[in-house]
Structures are given as C-alpha cells and as structure tokens.
N, C-alpha and C positions, 0 to 999 in steps of 0.2 A: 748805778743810781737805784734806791731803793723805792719800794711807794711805803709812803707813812702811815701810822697806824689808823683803822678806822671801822666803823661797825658797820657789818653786813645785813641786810635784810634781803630774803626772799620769798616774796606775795606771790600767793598759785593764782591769783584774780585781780582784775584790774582796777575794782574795788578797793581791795586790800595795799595794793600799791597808791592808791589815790589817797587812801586814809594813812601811809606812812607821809607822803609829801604835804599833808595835813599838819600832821605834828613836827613835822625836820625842817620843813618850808629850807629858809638858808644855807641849814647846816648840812642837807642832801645834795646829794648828785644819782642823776638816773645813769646805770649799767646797761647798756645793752650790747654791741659790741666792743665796747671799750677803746676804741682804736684812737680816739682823741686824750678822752679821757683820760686812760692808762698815762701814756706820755705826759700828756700836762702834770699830773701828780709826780711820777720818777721826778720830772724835773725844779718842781718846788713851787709850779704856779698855781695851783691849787691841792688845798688840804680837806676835802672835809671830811666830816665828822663820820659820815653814816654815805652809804652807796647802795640804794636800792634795783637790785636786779629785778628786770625783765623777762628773765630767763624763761621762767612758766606761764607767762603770756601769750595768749592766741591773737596775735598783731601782725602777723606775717602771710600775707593774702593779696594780689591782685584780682578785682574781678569788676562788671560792667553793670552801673545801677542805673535809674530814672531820679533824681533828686530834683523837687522841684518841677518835674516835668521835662527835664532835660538831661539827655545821655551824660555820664560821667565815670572814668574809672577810679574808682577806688582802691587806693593802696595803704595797704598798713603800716603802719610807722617803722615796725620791727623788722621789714619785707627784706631781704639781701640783696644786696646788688648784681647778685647772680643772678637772681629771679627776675630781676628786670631786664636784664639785657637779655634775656631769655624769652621772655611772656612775648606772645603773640600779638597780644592786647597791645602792649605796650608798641611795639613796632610799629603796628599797622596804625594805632591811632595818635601816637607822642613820640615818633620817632628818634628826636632831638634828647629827649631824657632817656633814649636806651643808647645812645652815642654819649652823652654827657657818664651814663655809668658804666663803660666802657674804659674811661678813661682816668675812672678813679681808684686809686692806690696800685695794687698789685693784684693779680690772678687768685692767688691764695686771699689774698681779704677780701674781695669780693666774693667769694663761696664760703669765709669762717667764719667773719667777722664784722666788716661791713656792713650796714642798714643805711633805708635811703631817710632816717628819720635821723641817724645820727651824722650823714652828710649835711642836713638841713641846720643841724644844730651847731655844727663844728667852730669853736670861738675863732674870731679873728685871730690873723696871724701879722707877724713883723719879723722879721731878723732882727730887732735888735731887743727884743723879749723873750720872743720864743728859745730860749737858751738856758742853762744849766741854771740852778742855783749858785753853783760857784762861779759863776761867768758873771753872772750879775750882780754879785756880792761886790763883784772891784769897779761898781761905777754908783754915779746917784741916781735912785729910781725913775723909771717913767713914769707917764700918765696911767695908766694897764697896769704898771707894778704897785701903784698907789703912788705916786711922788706927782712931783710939778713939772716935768722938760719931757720934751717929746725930741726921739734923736732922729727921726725922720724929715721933719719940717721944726725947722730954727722958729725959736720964741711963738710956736703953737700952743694954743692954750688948751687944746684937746686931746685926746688920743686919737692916730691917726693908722691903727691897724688896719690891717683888711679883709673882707671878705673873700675867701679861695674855694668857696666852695660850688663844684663844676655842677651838684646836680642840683642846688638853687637857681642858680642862672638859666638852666634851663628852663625847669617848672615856674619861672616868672614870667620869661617867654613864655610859657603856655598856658598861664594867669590861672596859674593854682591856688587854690583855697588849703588851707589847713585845716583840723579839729584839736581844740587843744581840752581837752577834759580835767574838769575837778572833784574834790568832791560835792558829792549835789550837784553839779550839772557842766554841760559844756557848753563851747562858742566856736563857731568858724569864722576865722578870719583870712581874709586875702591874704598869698604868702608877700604880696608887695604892701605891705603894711604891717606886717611881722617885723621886717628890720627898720632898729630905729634909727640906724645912722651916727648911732652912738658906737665909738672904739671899745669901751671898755663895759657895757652892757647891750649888746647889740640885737639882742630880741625885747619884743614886746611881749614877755611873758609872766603872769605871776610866779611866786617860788613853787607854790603849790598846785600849779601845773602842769600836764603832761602831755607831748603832741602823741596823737593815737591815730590820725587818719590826713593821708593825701588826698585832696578831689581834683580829679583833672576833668575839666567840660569838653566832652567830644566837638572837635569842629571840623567843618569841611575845608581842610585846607593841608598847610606845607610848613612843617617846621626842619629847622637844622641845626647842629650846634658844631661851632671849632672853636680849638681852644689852643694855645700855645705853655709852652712845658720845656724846662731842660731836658730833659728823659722822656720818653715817652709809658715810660711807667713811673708810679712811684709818688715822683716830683706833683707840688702844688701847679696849679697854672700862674704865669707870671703876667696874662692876659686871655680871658676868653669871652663869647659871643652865642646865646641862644637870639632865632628868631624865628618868626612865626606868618606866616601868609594864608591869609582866607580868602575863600573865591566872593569873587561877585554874583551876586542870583541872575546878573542879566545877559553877563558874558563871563565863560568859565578862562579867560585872559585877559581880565583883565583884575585887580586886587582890588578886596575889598576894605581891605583893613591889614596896620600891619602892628606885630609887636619885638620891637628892638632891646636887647637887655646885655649889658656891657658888664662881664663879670672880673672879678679878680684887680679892681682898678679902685676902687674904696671900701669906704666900712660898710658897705651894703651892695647887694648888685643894683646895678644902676637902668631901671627905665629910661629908655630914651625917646620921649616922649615928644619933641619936635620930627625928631629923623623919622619916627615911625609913623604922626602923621601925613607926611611928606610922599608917604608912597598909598597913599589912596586915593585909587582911580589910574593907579598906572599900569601899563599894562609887563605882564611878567618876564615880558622879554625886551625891559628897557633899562638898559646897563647903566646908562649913562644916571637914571634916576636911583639905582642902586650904590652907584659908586657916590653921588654926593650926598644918600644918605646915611653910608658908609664915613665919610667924612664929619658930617655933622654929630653922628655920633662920638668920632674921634674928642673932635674938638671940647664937646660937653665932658665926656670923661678925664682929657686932661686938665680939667681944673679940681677934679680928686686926686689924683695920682699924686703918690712920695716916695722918695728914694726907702722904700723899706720891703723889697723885695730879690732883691742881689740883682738888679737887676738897671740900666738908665731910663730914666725918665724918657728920654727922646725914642728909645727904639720898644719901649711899652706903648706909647701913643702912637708910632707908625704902627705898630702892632693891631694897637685896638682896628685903627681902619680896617686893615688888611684882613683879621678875623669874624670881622662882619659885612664885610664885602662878600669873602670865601662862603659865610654860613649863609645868607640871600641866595647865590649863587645855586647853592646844595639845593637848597628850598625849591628852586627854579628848576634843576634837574630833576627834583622829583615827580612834578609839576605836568614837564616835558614830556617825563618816562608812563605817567599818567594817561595822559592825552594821546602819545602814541597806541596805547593797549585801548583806548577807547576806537580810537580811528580802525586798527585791526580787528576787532570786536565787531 
C-alpha cells in the first residue's frame, strides 16, 4: 500500500505551524509521529492535501508548574512515550498514565515514534473500516466511510467506532485538561469534554487547531490503570480501565473522592460517573464496595459496547468489571504500600 500524493510543510515555530493550519484548516493533517496517520493514508481512509510536520517544534518536555495556584504537570503534546514511562514526575505523581504508556504500541514506537499527543488524538477504530481500500471497495459504505449502515450495530443510524486509546483513559482518570492553540490565541479544555461522542468526528476541535499541552493537577491520592489486549504488545486494548482515589483530609483511609473511566468500550472513553460516586466516604480497604462499583461500571458501559472489535460482546463487559476491579485494587496496593513506609518512618 502506497501513501498518496500530498504537500509537505515544515514550520521551525509554532507560529508558523498555527498559521499553515490557518490557511489548510481541512485540507491538513498534523505530522508528528505519524504512527496513526501513516496507516490511515496507505490504506485509503484519509487523503489530504497538505501534512504539516511538527518535527522543529519544542513540544516535547515534562515538567511541574503552579497554574492557577495549583500544582500541575505539564506535558508537551510532542513528549514520547518513552519519556513518560520514564520521567520521575510522571510516576510519583500519575502513576496510571506511565502504566497506560507502557502499554502502548511496541518498545521501538515508544522511543521513535510515538507521542502522548498523538495517542490522544488517534481516530477511532472498528474492524470493519479500519481495512484496506480494497477490502472495502467490495462492500457498501459505512457511516466513517461516508455511507448509511453501520456493520457493528444493525439499523444504527450512527457511527459506532471506538475509542482505543490506552493513554486517554488514563488522563481522564486523572481529569486532565488539554491546550489546544490557534492562531491569535488559545483554550484549555477538559480532556473529558474533548470527546464528542461522535464515531466519525470524535474531538471537539477546530480544523485550525492544534493540541500543544497536557495539564495534569497534582493530587494526593492513588491512581492505576489495566487494560486487556490480545498481545501484550502491539495490539489495541479490547477493554481497559484508569482510576483514581483521593485521600480524605480527615482520615488518610478512608476515600475522598473517586474517578472511574472505562476505556476501549465506545466512541469516547467513558466517565463513570455513578460508580465513582459510589465510593466516597468508603474506606480503602472495602472490597465489597469496590467490586460493586466495579460492577456498576460494567453495566453503564455495556450499553456502548458493539460487535466491532473481533472480540464478544459478553466477555468485553465481563471484562470491563474485572478491569476495574483489578485497577481499584492497584490503587489500594499502593495506598497500602504508602501507609506501611509511613508507619516504618
């Protein structure tokens, strides 16, 4: 498969790049590791015109600000996924987004190619689009191809793709903001309000916009991520789970707050917004409130769920439980592991 013809641009400032997405607006596509990208074009699902690289951009940086008056790390959109499972920062304070990029693609894309801006961005996926142009030539189009039928969900009247991507799920667990810059000026927006929930346009972005910055707000607590995968390289997740636990100011066992996020299960990763109420005021070492919020989660994501991931219906939603069971669980070990170094201390 070949990629089709298209014009190159490459801006030494991020200016100059904000003023090509100015004049290209639809007809661009941002460069930066290409690891989506590239593929999508070989295979026919996108042609454009113009690809402006990121290459000469200084975007690739973790580091620890005060925004607003409040601790936050800062990541650059361009950052590699090397750099994050790596950064110290990251560990000690978002533990769950350096497990989430741990787990994406292979060893070699995460140190060549990879960025956590283009994980962020990576179009939904299906099995029954994401396929060659000649594969798709011998059927009638989908909703994502432009047509009318959705071969996931009979007589859908939408696109019913999904979100795969591992280090989204996380960072909404950990209720990340984005920056998305234009020209003349930028906006941060909540990454849980970035997806629209839309198949076949699934960010709330202008064309002529561009994500340049991750905000993560430091907090005292416990995140984890697991994820499930044919492979443990490589492969998309066919179910995964970021969550998040803050202490209580009055006792450090008991929760103060929690945040549930069910990924790889619709067109957006999904807030789980009852379950995660559900465990404040509990205390960290109550299963029993874990597992049915474990549950409760299940149940809300199986009403996204479609046969569009090679995968059954039935053992993706025993799944979802069992992955956010396991990432609570994490959460609680580290919690545990915490509290014992304090008592030794």
């Amino acid at each position: 498969m070949r990629l089709p013809r298209f014009d190159y641009l490459g801006p030494d400032t991020l200016e100059g790049a904000l003023a090509f997405l100015a004049i290209h607006r639809d007809d661009a596509r941002i460069l930066a590791g290409g690891t989506d990208l590239l593929v999508r074009m070989k295979k026919g699902l996108l042609s454009p015109k113009t690809l402006i690289s990121l290459k000469a951009l200084e975007l690739a940086y973790i580091k620890k600000e005060t925004i607003d008056g409040r601790d936050c790390l800062v990541i650059g959109a361009k950052t590699p996924i090397s750099d994050i499972i790596a950064s110290d920062l990251v560990q000690k304070h978002a533990p769950a987004l350096a497990t989430a990029c741990k787990k994406i693609g292979a060893i070699t894309l995460q140190h060549f190619a990879g960025t956590i801006g283009g994980n962020i961005l990576q179009d939904n996926r299906c099995q029954h689009y994401n396929q060659s142009d000649f594969h798709r030539s011998g059927r009638q189009a989908c909703h994502k191809d432009g047509g009318k039928i959705c071969y996931a969900k009979d007589e859908s009247d939408r696109c019913n793709s999904t979100c795969q991507s591992d280090g989204a799920t996380a960072l909404m667990a950990l209720n990340a903001g984005i920056i998305l810059a234009k020209k003349g000026g930028k906006r941060q927006v909540d990454l849980a309000d970035f997806y629209t929930n839309d198949g076949i346009m699934p960010f709330a972005c202008e064309p002529d916009e561009l994500l340049t910055q991750i905000i993560l707000p430091v907090q005292d607590g416990y995140s984890a991520y697991k994820r499930l995968a044919y492979r443990s390289a490589i492969d998309y997740p066919i179910v995964c789970a970021g969550v998040l636990l803050t202490l209580s100011k009055s006792s450090e066992s008991k929760i103060n707050g929690a945040r549930i996020v069910v990924g790889a299960m619709g067109r957006s990763p999904l807030y789980m917004a009852a379950a995660s109420t559900s465990l404040k005021g509990k205390n960290f070492d109550d299963t029993d409130a874990f597992q049915q919020a474990a549950k409760a989660a299940m149940d809300n994501a199986a009403t996204f769920a479609v046969h569009n991931l090679g995968s059954t219906l039935e053992y993706r939603c025993s799944m979802a439980e069992e992955m956010v069971f396991q990432a609570l669980n994490k959460a609680v070990a580290a919690h545990q592991s915490m509290e014992k170094l304090k008592t030794k201390a």
